[in-house]
C-alpha positions in Angstrom: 144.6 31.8 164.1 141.4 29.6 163.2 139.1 32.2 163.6 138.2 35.6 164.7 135.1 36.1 167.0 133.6 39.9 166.5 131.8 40.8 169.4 129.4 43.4 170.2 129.9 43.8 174.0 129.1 40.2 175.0 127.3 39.1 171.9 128.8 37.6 169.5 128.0 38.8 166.2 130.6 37.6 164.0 132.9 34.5 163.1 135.8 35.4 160.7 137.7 32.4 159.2 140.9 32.5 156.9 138.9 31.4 153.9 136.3 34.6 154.2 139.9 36.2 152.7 140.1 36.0 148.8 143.1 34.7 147.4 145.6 37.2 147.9 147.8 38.2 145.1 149.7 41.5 145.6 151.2 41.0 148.9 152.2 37.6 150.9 149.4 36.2 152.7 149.6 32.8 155.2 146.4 33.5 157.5 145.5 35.9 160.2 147.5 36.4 162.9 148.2 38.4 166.0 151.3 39.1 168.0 150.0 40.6 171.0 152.6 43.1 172.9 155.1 43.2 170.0 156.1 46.2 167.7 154.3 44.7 164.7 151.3 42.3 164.9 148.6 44.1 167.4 145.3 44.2 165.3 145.6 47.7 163.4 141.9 49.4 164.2 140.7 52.7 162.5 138.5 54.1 160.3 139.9 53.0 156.7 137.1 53.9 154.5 135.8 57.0 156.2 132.4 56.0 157.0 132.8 57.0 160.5 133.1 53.5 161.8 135.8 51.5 162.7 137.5 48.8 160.5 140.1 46.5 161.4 143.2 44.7 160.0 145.2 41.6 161.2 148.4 40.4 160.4 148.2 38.0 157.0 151.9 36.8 157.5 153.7 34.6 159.7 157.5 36.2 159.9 158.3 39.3 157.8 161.6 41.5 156.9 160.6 44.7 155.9 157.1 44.9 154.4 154.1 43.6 156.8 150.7 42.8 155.1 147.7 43.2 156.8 144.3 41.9 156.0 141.6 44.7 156.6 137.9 44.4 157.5 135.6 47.1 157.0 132.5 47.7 158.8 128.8 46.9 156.3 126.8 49.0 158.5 123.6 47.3 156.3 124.7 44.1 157.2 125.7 44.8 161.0 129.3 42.6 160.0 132.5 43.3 159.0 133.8 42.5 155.3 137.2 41.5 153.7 138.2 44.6 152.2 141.6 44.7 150.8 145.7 43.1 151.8 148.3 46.2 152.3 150.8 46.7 154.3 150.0 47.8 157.4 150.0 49.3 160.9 152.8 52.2 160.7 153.1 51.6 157.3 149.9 52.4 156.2 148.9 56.3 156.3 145.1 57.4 156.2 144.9 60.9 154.3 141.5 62.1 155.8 141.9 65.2 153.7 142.2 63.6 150.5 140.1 60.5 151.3 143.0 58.4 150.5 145.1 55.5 151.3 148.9 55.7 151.9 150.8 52.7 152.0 154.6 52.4 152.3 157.0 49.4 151.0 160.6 48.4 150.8 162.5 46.9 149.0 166.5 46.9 147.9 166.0 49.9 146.2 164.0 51.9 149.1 161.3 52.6 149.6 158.3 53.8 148.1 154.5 55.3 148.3 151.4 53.4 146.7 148.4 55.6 146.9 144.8 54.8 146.8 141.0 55.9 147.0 137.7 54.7 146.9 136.3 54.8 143.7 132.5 55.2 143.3 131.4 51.2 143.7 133.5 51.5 146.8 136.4 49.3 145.8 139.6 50.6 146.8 141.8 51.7 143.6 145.3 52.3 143.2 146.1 56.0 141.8 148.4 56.4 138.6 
């Protein structure tokens, strides 16, 4: 997609373009992309850093196997605009612990599959957990 117009009912508050992502380096990333009525690729919208608002995420590959990464955008209530915040996999695969304040985020591989975990640390960058 070539952009992503945010609106606030019928004002538009936003424009999102691929290069408002950082470069990428844990997960694949080709752009931002949506795959409307499919299993996997319908824009992933929840609460991800428990603010209260509602962040967003958007596919960030073309064609995946197993693991699909989604770029998220969290909500800058100062700002009154949404922010790259982190690539992880997404949608099913990514579990919000409300509980814990914490990230879940399952991968595969040939192995199996495995848990990343993360949180918020106190500049409000999201942090993986050792």
């Amino acid at each position: 997609m070539d952009q992503v117009l945010v609106y606030d009912g019928e004002e538009l508050i936003q424009i999102i373009l691929p290069e408002d992502v950082p470069a990428v380096e844990d997960h694949a990333w080709d752009g931002l992309y949506v795959n409307q009525n499919s299993a996997v690729g319908e824009p992933d919208v929840r609460d991800l850093n428990f603010d209260g608002a509602e962040d967003f995420g958007l596919l960030a590959v073309s064609s995946y196997p197993h693991n699909v990464p989604y770029s998220y955008f969290l909500w800058d209530q100062e700002t009154g605009r949404f922010v790259y915040g982190f690539t992880l996999c997404g949608s099913g695969a990514l579990e919000i612990d409300l509980q814990n304040r914490q990230l879940i985020e399952e991968e595969h591989d040939v192995l199996g599959s495995y848990e990343t975990v993360y949180a918020y640390a106190e500049d409000g960058s999201l942090q993986k957990q050792s």
